[in-house]
KEPA-681924 format. One line per field, with one value per residue (C-alpha): x negated, y negated, z; residue number from 1; residue in one letter. Coordinates in steps of 0.001 Angstrom, whole numbers. Each point is the difference from the previous one (the first is absolute). Layout:
% residues N
xx = [X, ...]
yy = [Y, ...]
zz = [Z, ...]
tidren = [NUM, ...]
fido = [A, ...]
This chain:
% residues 621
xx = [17517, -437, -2556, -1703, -398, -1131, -3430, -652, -3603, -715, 2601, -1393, 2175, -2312, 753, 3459, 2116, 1149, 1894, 2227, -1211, -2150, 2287, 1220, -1567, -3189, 1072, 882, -3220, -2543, -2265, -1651, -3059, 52, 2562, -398, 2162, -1575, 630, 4053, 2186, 825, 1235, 519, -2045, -2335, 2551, -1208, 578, -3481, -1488, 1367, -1893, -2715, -1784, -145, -3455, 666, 2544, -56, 2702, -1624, 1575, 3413, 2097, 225, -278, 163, -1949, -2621, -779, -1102, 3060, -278, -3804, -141, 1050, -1925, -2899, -1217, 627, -3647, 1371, 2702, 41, 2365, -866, 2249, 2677, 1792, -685, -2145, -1452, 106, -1926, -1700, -3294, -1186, 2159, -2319, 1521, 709, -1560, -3648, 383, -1848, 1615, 2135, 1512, 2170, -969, 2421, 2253, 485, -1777, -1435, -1774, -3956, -1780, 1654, -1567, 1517, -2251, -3116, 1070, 257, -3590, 820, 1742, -1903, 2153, 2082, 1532, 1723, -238, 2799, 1043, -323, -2683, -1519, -2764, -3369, -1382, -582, -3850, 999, 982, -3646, -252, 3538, 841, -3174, 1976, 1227, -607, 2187, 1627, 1962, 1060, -267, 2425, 937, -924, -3051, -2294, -3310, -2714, -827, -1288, -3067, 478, 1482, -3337, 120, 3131, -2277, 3026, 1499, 220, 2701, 256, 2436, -61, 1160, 2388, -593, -1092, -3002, -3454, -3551, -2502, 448, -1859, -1663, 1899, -3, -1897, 2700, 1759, 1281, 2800, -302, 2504, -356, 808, 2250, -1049, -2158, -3762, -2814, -3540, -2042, 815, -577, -3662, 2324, 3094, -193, -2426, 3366, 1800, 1876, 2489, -1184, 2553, -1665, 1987, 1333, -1611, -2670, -2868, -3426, -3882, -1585, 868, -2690, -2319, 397, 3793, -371, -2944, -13, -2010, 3137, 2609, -705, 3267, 430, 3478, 1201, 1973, 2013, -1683, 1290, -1289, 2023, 1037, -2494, -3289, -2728, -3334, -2444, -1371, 1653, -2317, -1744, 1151, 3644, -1640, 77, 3546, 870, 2892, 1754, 2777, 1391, -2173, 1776, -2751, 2060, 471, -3005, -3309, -1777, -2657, -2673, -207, 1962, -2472, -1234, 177, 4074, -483, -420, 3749, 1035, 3025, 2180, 2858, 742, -3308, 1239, -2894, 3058, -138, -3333, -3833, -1637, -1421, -2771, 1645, 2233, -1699, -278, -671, 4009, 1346, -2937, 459, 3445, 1611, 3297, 287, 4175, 41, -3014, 838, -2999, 1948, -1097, -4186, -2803, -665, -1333, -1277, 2010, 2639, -2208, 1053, -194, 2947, 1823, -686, 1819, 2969, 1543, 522, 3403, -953, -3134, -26, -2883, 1793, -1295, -3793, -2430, -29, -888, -396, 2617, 2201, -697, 1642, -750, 2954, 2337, -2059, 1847, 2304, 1352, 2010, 1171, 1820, 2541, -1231, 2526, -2061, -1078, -3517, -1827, 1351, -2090, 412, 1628, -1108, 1225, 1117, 2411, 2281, 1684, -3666, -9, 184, -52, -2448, 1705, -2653, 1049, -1757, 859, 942, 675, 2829, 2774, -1741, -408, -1914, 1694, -886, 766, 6, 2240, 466, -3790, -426, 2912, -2206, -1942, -1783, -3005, -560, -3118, 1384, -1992, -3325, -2197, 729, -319, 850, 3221, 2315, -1028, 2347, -496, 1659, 3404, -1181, 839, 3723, 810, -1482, 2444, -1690, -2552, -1593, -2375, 413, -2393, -2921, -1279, 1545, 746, 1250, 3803, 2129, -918, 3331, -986, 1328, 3047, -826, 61, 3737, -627, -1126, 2091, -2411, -2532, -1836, -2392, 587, -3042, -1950, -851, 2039, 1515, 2402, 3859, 1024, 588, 3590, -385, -697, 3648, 279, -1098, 2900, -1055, -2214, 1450, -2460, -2149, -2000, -1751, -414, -2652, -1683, 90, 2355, 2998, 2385, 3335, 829, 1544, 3344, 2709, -2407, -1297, -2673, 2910, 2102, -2844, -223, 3672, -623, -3315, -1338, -3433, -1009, -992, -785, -3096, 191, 349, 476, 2438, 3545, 2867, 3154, -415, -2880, 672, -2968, -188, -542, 187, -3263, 1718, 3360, -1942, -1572, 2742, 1723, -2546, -645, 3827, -418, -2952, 1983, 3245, -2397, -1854, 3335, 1232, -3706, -136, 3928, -789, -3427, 1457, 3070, -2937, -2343, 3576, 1170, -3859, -87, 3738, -912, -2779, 2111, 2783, -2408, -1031, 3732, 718, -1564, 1431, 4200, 27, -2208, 1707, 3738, -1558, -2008, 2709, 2216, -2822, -738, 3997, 105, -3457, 1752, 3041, -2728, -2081, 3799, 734, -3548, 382, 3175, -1761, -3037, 2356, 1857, -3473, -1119, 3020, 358, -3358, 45, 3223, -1320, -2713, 1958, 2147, -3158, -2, -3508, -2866, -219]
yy = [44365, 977, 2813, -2940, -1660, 3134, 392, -4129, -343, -3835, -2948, -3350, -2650, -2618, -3420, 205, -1678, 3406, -672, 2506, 2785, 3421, 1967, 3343, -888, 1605, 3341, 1676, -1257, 2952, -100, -3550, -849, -3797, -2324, -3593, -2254, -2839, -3958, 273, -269, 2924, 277, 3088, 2333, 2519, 3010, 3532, 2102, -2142, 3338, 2228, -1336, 2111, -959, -3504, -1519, -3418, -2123, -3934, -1442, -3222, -3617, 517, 275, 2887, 1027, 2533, 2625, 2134, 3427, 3588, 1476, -2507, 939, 3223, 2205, -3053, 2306, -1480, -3567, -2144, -3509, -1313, -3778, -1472, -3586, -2495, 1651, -341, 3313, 1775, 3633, 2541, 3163, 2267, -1075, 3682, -195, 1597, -1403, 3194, -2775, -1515, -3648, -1761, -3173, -1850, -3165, -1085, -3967, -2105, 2710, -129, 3063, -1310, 2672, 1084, 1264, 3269, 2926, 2330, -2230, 1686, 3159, -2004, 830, -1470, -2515, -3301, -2755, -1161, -3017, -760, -3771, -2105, 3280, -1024, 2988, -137, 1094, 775, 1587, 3624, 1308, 2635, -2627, 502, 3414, 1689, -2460, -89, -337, -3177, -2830, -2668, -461, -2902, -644, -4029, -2086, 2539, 140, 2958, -1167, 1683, 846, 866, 3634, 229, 3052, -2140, -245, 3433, -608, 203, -636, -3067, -3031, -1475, -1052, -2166, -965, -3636, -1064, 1919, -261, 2578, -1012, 1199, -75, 1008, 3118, 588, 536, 2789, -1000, 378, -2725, -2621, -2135, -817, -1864, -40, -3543, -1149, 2447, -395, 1622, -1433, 703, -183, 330, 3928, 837, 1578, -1177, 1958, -521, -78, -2420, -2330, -1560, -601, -2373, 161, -3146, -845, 2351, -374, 1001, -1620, -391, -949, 1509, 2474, -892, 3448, -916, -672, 1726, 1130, 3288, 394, -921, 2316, -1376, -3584, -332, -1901, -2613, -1665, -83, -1461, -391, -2406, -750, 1979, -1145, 835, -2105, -997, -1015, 1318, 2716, -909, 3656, -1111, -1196, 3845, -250, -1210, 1318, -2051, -1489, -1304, -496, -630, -1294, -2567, 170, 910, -1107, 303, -2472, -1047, -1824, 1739, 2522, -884, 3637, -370, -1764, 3111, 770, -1380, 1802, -1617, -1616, -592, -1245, -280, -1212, -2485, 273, 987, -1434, -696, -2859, -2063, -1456, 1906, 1485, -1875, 3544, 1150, -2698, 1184, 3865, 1311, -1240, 1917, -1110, -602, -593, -1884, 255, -1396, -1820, -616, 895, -2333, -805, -3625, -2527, -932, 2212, 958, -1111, 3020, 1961, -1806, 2459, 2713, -315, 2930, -1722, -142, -197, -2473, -65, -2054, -701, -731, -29, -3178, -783, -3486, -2190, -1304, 2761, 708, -1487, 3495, 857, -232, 2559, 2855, 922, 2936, -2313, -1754, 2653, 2481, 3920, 2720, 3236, 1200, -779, 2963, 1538, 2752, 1426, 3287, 3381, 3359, 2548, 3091, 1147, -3496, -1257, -3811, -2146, -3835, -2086, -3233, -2377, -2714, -2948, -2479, -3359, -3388, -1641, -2126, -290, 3543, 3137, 2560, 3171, 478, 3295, 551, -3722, -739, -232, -2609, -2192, -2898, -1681, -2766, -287, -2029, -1603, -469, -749, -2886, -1135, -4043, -2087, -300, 3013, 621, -1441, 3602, 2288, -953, 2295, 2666, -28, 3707, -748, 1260, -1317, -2731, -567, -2636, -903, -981, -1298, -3496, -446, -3635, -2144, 103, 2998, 542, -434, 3561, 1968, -1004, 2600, 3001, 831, 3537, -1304, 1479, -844, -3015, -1502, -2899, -853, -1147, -2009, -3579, -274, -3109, -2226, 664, 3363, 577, -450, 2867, 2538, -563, 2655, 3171, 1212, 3753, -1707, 1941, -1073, -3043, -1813, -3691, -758, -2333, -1200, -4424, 465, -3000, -1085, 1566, 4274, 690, -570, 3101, 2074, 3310, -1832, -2232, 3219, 1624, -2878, -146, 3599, -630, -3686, 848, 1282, -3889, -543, -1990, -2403, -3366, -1458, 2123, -1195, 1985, 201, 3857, -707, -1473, -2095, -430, -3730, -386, -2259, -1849, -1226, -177, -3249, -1261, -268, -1142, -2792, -671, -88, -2336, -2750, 277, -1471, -1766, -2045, -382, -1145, -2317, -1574, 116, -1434, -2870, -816, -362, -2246, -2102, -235, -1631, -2418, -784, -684, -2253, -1924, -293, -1254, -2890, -1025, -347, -3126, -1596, 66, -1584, 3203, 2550, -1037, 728, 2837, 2228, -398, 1700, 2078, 1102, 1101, 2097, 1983, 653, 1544, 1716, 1687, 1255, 1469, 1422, 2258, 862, 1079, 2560, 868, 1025, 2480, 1479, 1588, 971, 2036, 1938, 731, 1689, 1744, 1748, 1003, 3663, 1755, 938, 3440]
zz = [-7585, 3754, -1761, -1398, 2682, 1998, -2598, 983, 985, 82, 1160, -797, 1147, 1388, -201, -1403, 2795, 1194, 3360, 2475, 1521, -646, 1866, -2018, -3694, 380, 438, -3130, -1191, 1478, -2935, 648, -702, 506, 1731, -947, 2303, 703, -297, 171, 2727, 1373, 3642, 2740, 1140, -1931, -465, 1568, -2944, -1650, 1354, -2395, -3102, 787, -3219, 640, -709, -488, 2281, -274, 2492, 219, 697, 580, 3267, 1235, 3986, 2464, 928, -2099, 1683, -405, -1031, -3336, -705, 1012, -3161, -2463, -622, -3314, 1292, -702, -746, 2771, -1083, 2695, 997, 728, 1320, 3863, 713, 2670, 242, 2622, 189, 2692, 1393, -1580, -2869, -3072, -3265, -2578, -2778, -1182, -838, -2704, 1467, 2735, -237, 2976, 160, 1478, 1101, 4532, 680, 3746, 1421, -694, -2855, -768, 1196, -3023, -2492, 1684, -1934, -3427, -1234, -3352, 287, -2155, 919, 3410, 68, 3987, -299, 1666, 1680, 3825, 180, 3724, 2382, -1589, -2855, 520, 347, -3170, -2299, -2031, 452, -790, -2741, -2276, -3142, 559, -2063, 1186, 3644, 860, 3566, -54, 1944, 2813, 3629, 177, 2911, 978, -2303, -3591, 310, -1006, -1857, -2570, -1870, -1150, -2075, -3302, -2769, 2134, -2357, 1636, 3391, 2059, 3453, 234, 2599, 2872, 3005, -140, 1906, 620, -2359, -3957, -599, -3707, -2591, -2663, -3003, -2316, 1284, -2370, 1592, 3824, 2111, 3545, 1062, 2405, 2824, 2978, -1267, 1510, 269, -3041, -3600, -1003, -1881, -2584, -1601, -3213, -2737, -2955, 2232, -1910, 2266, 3956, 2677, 3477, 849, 3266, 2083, 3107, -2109, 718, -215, -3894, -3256, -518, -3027, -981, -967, -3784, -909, -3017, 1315, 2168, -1628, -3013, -2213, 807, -1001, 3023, -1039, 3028, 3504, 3727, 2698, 1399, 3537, 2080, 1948, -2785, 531, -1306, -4303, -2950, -1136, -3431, -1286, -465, -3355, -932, 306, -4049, -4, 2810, -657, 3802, 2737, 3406, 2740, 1835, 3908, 1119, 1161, -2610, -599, -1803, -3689, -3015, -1793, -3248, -713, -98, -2824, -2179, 1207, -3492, 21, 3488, -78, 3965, 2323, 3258, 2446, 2183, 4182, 236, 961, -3054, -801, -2523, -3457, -2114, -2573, -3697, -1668, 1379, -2679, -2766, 896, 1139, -2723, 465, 3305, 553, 4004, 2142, 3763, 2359, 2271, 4059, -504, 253, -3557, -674, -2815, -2706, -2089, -3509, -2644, -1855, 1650, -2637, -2469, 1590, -2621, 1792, 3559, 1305, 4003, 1073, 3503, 1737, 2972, 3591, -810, -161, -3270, -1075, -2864, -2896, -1016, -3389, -2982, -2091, 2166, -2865, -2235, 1914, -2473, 2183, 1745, -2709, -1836, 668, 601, -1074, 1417, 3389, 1311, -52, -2642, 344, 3529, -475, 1337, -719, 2745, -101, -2621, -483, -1924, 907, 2975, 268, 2157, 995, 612, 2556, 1712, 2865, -1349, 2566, -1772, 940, 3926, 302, -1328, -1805, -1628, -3970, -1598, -2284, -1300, 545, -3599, 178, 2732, -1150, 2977, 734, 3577, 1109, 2852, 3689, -1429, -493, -3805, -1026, -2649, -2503, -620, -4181, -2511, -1682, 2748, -1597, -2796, 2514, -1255, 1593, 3424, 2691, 3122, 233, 3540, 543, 3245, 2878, -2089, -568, -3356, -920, -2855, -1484, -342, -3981, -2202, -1802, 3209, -1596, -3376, 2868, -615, 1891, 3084, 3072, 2503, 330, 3287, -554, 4226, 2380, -2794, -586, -3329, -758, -2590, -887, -727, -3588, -1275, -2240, 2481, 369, -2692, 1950, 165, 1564, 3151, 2772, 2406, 358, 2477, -733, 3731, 1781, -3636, -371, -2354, -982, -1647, -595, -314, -3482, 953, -1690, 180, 1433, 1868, 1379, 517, 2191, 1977, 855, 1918, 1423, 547, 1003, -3270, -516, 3911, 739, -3487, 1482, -2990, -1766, 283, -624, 2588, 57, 2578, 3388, 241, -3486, -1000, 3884, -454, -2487, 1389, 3241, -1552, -1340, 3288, 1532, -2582, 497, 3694, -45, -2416, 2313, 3242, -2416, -966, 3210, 1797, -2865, 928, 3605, 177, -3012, 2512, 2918, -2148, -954, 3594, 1690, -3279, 1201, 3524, -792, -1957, 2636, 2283, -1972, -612, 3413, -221, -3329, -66, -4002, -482, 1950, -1747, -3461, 998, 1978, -3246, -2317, 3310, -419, -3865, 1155, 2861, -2648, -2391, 3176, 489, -3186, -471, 3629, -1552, -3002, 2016, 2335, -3341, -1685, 3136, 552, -3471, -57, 3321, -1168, -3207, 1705, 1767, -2140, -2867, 130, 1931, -2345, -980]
tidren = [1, 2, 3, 4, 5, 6, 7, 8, 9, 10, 11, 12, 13, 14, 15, 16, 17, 18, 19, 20, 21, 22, 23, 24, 25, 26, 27, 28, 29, 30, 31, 32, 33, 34, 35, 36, 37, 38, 39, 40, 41, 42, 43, 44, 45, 46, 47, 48, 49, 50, 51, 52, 53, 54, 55, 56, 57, 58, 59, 60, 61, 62, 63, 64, 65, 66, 67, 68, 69, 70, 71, 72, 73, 74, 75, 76, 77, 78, 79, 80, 81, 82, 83, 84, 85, 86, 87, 88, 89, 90, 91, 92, 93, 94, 95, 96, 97, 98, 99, 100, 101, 102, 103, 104, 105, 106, 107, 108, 109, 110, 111, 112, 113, 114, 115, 116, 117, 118, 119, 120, 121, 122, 123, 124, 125, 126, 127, 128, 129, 130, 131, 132, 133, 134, 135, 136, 137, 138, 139, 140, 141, 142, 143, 144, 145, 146, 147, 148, 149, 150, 151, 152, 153, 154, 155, 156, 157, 158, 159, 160, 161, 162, 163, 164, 165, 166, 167, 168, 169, 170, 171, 172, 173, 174, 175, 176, 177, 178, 179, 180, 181, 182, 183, 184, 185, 186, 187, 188, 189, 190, 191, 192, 193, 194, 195, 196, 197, 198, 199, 200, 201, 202, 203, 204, 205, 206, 207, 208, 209, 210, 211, 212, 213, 214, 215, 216, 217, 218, 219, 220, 221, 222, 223, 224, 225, 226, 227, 228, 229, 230, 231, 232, 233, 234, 235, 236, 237, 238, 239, 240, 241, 242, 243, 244, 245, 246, 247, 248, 249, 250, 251, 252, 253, 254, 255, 256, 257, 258, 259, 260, 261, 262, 263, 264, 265, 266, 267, 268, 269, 270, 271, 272, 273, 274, 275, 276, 277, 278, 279, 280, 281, 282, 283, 284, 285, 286, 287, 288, 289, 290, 291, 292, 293, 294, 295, 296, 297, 298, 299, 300, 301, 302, 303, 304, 305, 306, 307, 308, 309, 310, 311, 312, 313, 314, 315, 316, 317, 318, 319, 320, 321, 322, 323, 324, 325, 326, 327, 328, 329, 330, 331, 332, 333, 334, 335, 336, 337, 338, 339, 340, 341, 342, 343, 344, 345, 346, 347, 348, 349, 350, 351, 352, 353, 354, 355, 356, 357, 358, 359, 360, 361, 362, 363, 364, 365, 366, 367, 368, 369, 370, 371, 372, 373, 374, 375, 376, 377, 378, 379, 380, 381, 382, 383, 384, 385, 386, 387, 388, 389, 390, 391, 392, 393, 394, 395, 396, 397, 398, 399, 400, 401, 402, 403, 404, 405, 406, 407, 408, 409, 410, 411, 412, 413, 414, 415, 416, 417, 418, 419, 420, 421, 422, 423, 424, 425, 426, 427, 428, 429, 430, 431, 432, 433, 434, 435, 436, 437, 438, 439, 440, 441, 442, 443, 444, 445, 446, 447, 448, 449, 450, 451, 452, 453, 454, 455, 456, 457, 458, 459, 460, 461, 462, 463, 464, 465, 466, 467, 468, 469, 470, 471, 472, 473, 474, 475, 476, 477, 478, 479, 480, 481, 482, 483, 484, 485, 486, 487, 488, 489, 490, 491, 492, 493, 494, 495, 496, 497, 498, 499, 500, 501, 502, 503, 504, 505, 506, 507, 508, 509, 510, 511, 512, 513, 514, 515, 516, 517, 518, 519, 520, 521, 522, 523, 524, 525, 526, 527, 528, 529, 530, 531, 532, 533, 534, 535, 536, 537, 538, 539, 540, 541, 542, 543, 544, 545, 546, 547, 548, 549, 550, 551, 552, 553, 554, 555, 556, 557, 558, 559, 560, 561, 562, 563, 564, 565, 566, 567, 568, 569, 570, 571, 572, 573, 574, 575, 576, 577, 578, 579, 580, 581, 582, 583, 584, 585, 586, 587, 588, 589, 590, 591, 592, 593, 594, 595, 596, 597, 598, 599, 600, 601, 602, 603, 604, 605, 606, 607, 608, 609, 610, 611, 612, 613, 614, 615, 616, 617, 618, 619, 620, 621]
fido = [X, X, X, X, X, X, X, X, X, X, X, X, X, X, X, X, X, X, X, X, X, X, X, X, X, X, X, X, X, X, X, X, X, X, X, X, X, X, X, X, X, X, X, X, X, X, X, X, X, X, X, X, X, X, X, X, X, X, X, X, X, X, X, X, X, X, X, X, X, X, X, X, X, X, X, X, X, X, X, X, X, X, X, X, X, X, X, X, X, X, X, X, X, X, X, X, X, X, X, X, X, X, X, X, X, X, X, X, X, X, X, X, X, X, X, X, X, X, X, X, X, X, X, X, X, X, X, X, X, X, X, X, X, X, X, X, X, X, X, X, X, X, X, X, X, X, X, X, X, X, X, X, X, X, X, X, X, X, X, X, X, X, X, X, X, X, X, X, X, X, X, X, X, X, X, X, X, X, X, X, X, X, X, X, X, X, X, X, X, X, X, X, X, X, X, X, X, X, X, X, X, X, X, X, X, X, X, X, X, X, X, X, X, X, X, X, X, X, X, X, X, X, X, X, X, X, X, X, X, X, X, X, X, X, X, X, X, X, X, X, X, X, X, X, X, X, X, X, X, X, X, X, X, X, X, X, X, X, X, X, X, X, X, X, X, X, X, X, X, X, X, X, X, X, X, X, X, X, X, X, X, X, X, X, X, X, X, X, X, X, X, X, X, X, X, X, X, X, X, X, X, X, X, X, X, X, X, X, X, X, X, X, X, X, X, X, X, X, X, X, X, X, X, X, X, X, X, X, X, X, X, X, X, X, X, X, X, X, X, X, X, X, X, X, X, X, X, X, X, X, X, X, X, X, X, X, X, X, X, X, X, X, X, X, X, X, X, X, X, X, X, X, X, X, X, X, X, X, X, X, X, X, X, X, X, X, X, X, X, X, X, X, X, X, X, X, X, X, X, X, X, X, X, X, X, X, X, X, X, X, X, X, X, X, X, X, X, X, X, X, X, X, X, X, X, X, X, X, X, X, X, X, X, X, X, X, X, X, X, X, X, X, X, X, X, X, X, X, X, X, X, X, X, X, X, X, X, X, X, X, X, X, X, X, X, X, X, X, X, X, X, X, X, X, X, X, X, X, X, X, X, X, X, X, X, X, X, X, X, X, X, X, X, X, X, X, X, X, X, X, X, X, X, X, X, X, X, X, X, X, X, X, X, X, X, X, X, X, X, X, X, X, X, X, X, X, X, X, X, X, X, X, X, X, X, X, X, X, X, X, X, X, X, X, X, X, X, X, X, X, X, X, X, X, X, X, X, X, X, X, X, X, X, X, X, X, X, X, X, X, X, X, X, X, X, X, X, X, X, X, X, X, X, X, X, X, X, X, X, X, X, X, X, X, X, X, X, X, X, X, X, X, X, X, X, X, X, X, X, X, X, X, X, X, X, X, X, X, X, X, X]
């Protein structure tokens, strides 16, 4: 058995909930080939005697536990070694600043493993080495000027999401067989030098570049995130030239978050195979290019937090007919909302906010049947690249959404989002009986317009709603007693409308009012004792009506008692002068003062239990 086991030359045990340790089971095997470990638990360090399978081509230690030190004395006998998978482990490795490895790699993968120093030196002597993945690795200090001269085999590097600083050499465009290349999540700076034509997936957002966008990107680029960097000055013409770009197979594109100026060029309509096109945060201005409307195949248009301005285009609703997500928030874009956006049956996201839009809002509202059914699958199906030996990699598209009072970002669950936000603009008239034939709508935020009319009863049909704001409008009448039924409204804000009546009572709208008041502030009208001024106007009047009867009543006894008492006096003076009079008169004048008495009581009886029942009603509010 022990003979067998001697002539072993491949251990797969990957993903079989191995746990323990390594230590003392590898060596009787000094045949090896390939080591498959990975995906289990296994714990300890990685045992010394790894360096006698000097055979060993293949070794995939991936995703489990294990920690420690790597050094020299475990690589230094692997002389066949090409494939050390090893993410995802706790481990770190030390070797000499000259250390010259005895092996040629064909590929490195250390991601997410705390290696914390910079670049290693010994991969200068890897000439063939295709694929290096160091993401998540805590790799420091810049990028070494041989990176595109020692390693011209490469096809994919990934250093995202570490802490390089300085510049991107700019010997980097010489790397002729680089498809792959990731840089995001660093804090790297200068300007972005060209990059090799081969090119195909670029990621270099989340950094500090500046200066101008590069006269060439690639002319096979597929993939390109510039996002959140310093970058500035117009987007060259030359950009999506078909001349140029000699394959146009780019299909997502962002921009995002820089300082780019100036009009969308009119050869983005070259691009036909776009998919995603991130333009938001910047200044950008100008009206939307017809030419974009030979973009037939996007999904996401994101134009938000920029300058552009003019009416938003009829031919988006007649051309981009797979359009899923519509983000032009916080421009200048005026005139009325067409009509014809309807007919994007794909739309999950429509947001309009913060422009100056005017006019009705549309009743062809309802027609957009992507928010009124469920979606199973990922937006964007498509956006998947290939890199290295592992094939396929996933693209998560994501996009800032305002929801529930604040913006978020959604990636993974963006296909889950279903939003209509056309809130801070100028739009009049009635909100359409037909949005309620949204019944999948997640967040509905119309506030700060001039909308008017009643709350339609149909809101009530939008059982998915989490989030809805109709705030800072002139909308008036009772709030509809079915909208007690949205059970999922998480967040909701009716504030400074004319609306009156009662709140639903038992319901969520009651339940949301219980934790914040103000979501129905600045409704004079609208009575409910969740409020503290609410009905304030109301029982205001009735005290004061109550008030005015009280002196009323009393004036009226006081002022009759004065009247009585001068028609008594004029009547005593004439019986001072007639005694047969004056005996029969002071004996009706007797039974009058007994009435006067007992009217007097009644009188003092009456106030009284008016004043204390005044004061013990409970306050308003």
């Amino acid at each position: 058995m022990v003979g067998c086991m001697k002539k072993l030359i491949v251990i797969d045990f990957g993903s079989t909930n191995l746990s323990g340790s390594l230590s003392g089971w590898l060596g009787p095997f000094s045949r090896l080939l390939s080591i498959d470990l990975s995906h289990n638990s296994l714990t300890g360090s990685v045992p010394s005697n790894i360096s006698q399978l000097v055979h060993l081509n293949e070794l995939d230690i991936s995703h489990n536990f294990l920690q420690g030190v790597l050094s020299e004395e475990h690589l230094d006998n692997l002389f066949d070694l090409s494939s050390p998978v090893m993410s995802s482990n706790s481990f770190k490795i030390s070797v000499g600043a000259n250390w010259v490895p005895p092996f040629q790699l064909y590929e490195l993968e250390l991601h997410s493993c705390p290696l914390e120093s910079q670049f290693p030196r010994w991969l200068r002597t890897q000439t063939r080495v295709e694929t290096i993945d160091l993401h998540n690795t805590g790799t420091i200090g810049p990028l070494p000027d041989w990176l595109g001269t020692s390693l011209m085999s490469l096809s994919s590097l990934d250093l995202s999401n570490n802490l390089l600083t300085g510049k991107l050499p700019a010997s980097i465009v010489h790397m002729k067989s680089l498809h792959f290349l990731r840089l995001d999540s660093n804090q790297l700076e200068g300007l972005i030098p060209d990059m090799p034509r081969s090119i195909d997936v670029l990621d270099l957002s989340n950094n500090s570049f500046s200066g101008p966008l590069p006269h060439n990107l690639g002319n096979s680029l597929r993939f390109a995130f510039l996002s959140n960097n310093h970058l500035n000055g117009s987007i060259p013409s030359y950009f999506c030239n078909m001349a140029w770009l000699q394959v146009n197979f780019l299909t997502a594109l962002d921009f995002s978050n820089n300082n780019l100026e100036g009009e969308i060029p009119s050869s983005f309509g070259s691009l036909t195979s776009l998919l995603s096109l991130h333009l938001n945060k910047n200044r950008l201005s100008g009206v939307i290019p017809t030419s974009l409307s030979s973009c037939t195949q996007l999904r996401l248009l994101d134009l938000g937090e920029s300058l552009f301005k003019g009416s938003i285009p009829a031919w988006i609703g007649n051309s981009l007919k797979l359009l899923e997500m519509l983000r032009l928030r916080s421009n200048q874009f005026s005139g009325n909302i067409p009509v014809g956006l309807s007919q994007l049956q794909e739309l999950q996201v429509l947001d309009l906010a913060n422009n100056k839009l005017s006019g009705p809002l549309p009743r062809s509202i309802g027609n957009l049947t992507g928010m009124a059914s469920k979606k199973q699958e990922p937006i964007l199906p498509l956006m998947a690249f290939a890199f290295g030996s592992y094939g396929v990699a996933y693209y998560n598209e994501s996009l800032y959404i305002a929801t529930k009072g604040e913006e978020r970002i959604y990636s993974r669950i963006l296909y889950l989002m279903k939003s209509v936000d056309l809130s801070g603009n100028e739009l009049t008239g009635e909100i359409p009986i037909e949005i309620g034939a949204l019944v999948e709508l997640k967040n509905l935020n119309l506030s700060r317009n001039r909308l008017s009319g009643h709350i339609p009863e149909t809101v009530s049909r939008m059982g998915s709603l989490e989030s809805l704001d109709l705030s800072w409008n002139q909308l008036s009448g009772v709030i509809p007693q079915s909208m007690a039924s949205l059970h999922l409204l998480s967040h909701l804000n009716m504030s400074y409308n004319n609306l009156s009546g009662n709140i639903p009572p038992g319901s969520q709208l009651q339940t949301l009012g219980d934790e914040d008041p103000y979501i129905y502030a600045g409704n004079s009208d609208l009575c409910s004792p969740l409020v503290p001024e609410s009905c304030a106007g109301n029982k205001e009047k009735q005290a004061g009506h109550e008030e005015h009867t009280d002196i009323h009543d009393v004036l009226l006894y006081v002022f009759s008692g004065l009247g009585f008492g001068v028609g008594l006096a004029a009547v005593w003076w004439v019986l001072i002068f007639s005694k047969a009079v004056s005996m029969g008169y002071f004996q009706f004048v007797d039974s009058i003062c007994e009435k006067i008495s007992d009217w007097m009581i009644l009188l003092k009886i009456k106030v009284n239990v008016k004043l204390m029942g005044r004061n013990q009603s409970p306050e308003p509010g």
